[in-house]
N, C-alpha and C positions, 0 to 999 in steps of 0.2 A: 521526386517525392516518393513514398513507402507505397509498396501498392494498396499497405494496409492505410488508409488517410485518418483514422479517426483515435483520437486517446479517451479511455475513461476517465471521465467528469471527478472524480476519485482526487487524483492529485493534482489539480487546479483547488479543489475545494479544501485540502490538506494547506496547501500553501496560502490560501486567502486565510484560514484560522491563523494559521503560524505570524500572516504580517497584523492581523489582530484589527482583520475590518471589519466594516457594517454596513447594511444595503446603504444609509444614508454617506459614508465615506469611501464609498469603491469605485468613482465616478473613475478615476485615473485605470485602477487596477482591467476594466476591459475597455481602456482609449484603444482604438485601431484594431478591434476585432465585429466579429457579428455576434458576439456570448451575451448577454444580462444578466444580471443576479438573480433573477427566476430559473433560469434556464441551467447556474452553476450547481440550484438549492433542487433541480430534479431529478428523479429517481431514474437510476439506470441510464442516465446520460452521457451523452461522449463530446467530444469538440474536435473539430478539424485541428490537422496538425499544425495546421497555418496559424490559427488564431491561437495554440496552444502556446507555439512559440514565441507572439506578441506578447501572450500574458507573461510568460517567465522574463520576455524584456521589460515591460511594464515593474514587475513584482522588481526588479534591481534595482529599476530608476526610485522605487516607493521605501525600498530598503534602506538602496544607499552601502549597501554590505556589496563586496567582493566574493566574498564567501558563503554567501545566501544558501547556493547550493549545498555546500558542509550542514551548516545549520539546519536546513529542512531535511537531509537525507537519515539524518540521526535518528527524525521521527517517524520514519516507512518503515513500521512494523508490517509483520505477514499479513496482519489481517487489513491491514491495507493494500494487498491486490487479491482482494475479493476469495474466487475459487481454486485462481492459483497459488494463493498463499493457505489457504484451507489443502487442499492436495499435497504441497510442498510441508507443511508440520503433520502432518496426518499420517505421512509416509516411515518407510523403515528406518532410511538412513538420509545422511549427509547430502550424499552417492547420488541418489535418487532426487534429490530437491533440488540438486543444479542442473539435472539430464530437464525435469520439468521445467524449467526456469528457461532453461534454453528452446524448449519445444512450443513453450504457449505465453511466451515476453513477448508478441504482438498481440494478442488478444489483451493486454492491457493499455498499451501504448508502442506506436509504428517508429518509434525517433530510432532504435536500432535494430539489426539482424544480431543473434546470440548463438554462438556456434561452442557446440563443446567438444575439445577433442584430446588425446593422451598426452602426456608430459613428463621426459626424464621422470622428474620426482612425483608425479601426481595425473591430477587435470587439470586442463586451461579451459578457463570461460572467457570466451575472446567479444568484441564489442565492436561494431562497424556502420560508421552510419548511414539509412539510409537516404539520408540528405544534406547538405551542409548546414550546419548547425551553427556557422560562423560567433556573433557576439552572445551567444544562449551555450555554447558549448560546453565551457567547464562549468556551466549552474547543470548540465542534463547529463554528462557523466559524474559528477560527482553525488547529486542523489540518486541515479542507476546504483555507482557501486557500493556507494553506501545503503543504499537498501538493501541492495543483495547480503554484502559485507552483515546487517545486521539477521538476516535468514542465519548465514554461515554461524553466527555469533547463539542464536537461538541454540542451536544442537550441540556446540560448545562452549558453551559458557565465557563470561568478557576475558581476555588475556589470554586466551588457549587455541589463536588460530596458528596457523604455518603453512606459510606460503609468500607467496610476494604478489604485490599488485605492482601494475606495468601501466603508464598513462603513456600516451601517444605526445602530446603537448608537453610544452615548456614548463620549468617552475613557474607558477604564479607568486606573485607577492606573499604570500599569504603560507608559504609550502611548510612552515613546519607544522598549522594545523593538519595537515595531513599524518601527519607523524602521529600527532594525537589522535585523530579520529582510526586511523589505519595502522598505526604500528607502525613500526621501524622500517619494514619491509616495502619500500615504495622505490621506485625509480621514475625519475621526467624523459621525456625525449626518445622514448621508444618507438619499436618500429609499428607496435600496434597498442591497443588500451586493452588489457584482460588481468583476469587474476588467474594466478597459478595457485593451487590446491595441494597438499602434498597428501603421498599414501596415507601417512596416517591418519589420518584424521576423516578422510572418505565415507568411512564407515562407522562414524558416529551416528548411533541411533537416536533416534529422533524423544526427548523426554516423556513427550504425548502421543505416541503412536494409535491408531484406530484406522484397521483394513476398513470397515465399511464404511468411515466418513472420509476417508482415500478413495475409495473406487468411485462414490456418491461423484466426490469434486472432480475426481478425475473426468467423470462424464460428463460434468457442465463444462469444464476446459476444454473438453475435446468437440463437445456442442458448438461452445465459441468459435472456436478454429475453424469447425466445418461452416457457419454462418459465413463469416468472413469471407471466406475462400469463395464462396457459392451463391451469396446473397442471398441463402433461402434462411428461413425460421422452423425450426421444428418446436413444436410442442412438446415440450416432456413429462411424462404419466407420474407427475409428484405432487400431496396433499397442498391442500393452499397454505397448511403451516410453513410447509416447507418452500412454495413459492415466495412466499415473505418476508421469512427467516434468509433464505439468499439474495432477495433483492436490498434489504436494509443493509447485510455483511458485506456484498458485494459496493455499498454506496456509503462508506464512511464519512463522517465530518459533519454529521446534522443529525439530530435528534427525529427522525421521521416521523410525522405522525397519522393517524386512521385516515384521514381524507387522502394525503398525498399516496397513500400506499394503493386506498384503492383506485385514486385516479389513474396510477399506474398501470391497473390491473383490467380498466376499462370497466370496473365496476363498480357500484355503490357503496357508499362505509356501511349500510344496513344488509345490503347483501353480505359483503366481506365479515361482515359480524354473525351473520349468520351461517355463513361456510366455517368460520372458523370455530366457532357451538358448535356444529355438525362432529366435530372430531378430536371438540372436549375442551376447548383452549382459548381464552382470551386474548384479542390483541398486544395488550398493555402487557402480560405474561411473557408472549413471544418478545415483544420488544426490549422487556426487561433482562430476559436472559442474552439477548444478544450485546444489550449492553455491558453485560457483568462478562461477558467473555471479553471482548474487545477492551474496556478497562485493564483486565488481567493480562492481557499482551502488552499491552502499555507499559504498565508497573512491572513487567519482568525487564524493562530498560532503566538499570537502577540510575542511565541521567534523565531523566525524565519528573519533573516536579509536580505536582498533585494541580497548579495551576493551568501546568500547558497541558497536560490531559485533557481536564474539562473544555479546554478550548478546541483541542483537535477533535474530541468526540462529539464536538457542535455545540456546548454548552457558551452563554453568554456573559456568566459570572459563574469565579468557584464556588461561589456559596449554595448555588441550586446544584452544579456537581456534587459537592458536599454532601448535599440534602437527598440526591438520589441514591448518591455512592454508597449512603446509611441505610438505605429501603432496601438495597439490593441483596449489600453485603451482610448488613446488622451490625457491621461496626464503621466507623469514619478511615476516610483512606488514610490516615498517620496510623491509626491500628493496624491495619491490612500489612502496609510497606515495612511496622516493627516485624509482626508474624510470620512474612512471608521470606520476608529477608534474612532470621535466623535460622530459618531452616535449615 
């Protein structure tokens, strides 16, 4: 097992939205683990590997899909891994968001070690795991690399990568989604599971680049890392906006709200209400804006439907998505996705 044992609460709670349960029908979804649906809906949360693994067996037998994994990897936008996907869009280039991806993919989740290193035509981000992954295997590489897959896709746009991906395993039944999801560019039966990168495209700058919300994340990923490693906690000297502001981004998939944040925080919603008056700013404000970003990543996945949004942003019906998406934006999300889309 990883020395790292524990995965962010993140993508358990990504794939309970995607199979479209509710506390009252998730009896199945944690059989054979020690997790409960309080403990998936809380903030900053992790799960042993063990029991993460049972959930993704769980999540097949519920599905019923083969391809589970395809389908949920499509939807690991950046901002679904918290500070290292804030770091890895924030940054200069391509270049840079795989060197990070490689440096700080355990502090999201231990299922692999991620090694980057040169290649004839490019760079290789190589994938190895740290424990047998036996009947969970191709559901946990194939949303690894398609998550990654959709990082690379942020800074080039859909149809513009080059390179090849290399899976270790056999065809599955299923191999010509992969075609689709991945491009042309796939090969089974390799001697390891990575993607090859080519020169060009390395140094595709980043659309959103911002040096200070890069170095920001950079610091919380490097926090992570030394946590881990050391089991200690450091405290970091940042306003409670900004402790909020990263605990909500970092715990996608549920609408958070004032009690749960401050339970988090070991404090009261009247204190937290009043720390955050202190320095000008409403709760509901903070929360708003983190939601109107996190949508907007979303909706730069032109397959992504105004439905399953609302569901993977923790929403229970699209209609109060709907009704948010109007507060936020000031127009309904079909306006947004015409606008944004002809850009």
């Amino acid at each position: 097992m990883s020395r790292y044992k524990y995965s962010s609460s993140t993508y358990a709670r990504i794939l309970f939205r995607h199979l479209r349960l509710s506390e009252a029908s998730c009896a199945a979804y944690f059989d054979g683990t020690n997790v409960s649906y309080e403990e998936l809906m809380t903030l900053d949360g992790t799960i042993s590997l063990t029991d993460m693994t049972q959930i993704f067996r769980n999540a097949l037998a519920i599905s019923g899909r083969e391809d589970l994994g395809l389908a949920v990897g499509v939807q690991l936008q950046l901002s679904t891994h918290g500070p290292l996907g804030v770091a890895a869009f924030s940054g200069p280039d391509l270049r840079t968001a795989l060197k990070l991806f490689a440096k700080y993919s355990q502090t999201r989740a231990g299922f692999f070690d991620v090694t980057i290193s040169d290649h004839p035509t490019g760079m290789k981000t190589s994938f190895s795991e740290n424990f047998d992954l036996d009947d969970v295997r191709l559901f946990v590489f194939e949303t690894a690399l398609l998550g990654l897959f959709s990082a690379i896709n942020f800074f080039l746009g859909a149809d513009q990568f080059k390179g090849q991906f290399n899976f270790s395993y056999p065809k599955p039944s299923y191999w010509m989604k992969y075609q689709k999801q991945f491009g042309g560019n796939v090969k089974f039966n390799q001697a390891a599971t990575e993607i090859i990168v080519s020169h060009d495209i390395l140094s595709m700058p980043s659309p959103v680049t911002d040096p200070i919300m890069h170095q920001e994340a950079l610091a919380l990923c490097e926090q992570q890392l030394q946590e881990m490693k050391s089991g200690e906690t450091e405290i970091l000297d940042t306003s409670t906006q900004e402790t909020v502001s990263n605990l909500m981004f970092e715990n996608p998939g549920k609408i958070w709200t004032l009690g749960e944040v401050a339970a988090s925080l070991n404090i009261s919603s009247r204190t937290l209400i009043r720390k955050l008056a202190a320095e000008g700013v409403r709760f509901q404000s903070v929360r708003d804006e983190l939601c109107k970003k996190q949508a907007a990543n979303y909706f730069a996945d032109g397959s992504l439907s105004v439905e399953s949004v609302g569901y993977l942003m923790g929403f229970n019906d699209v209609s109060s998505f709907r009704r948010s998406f109007k507060r936020w934006f000031g127009e309904t999300p079909s306006q947004y996705i015409s606008r944004v889309r002809e850009v």
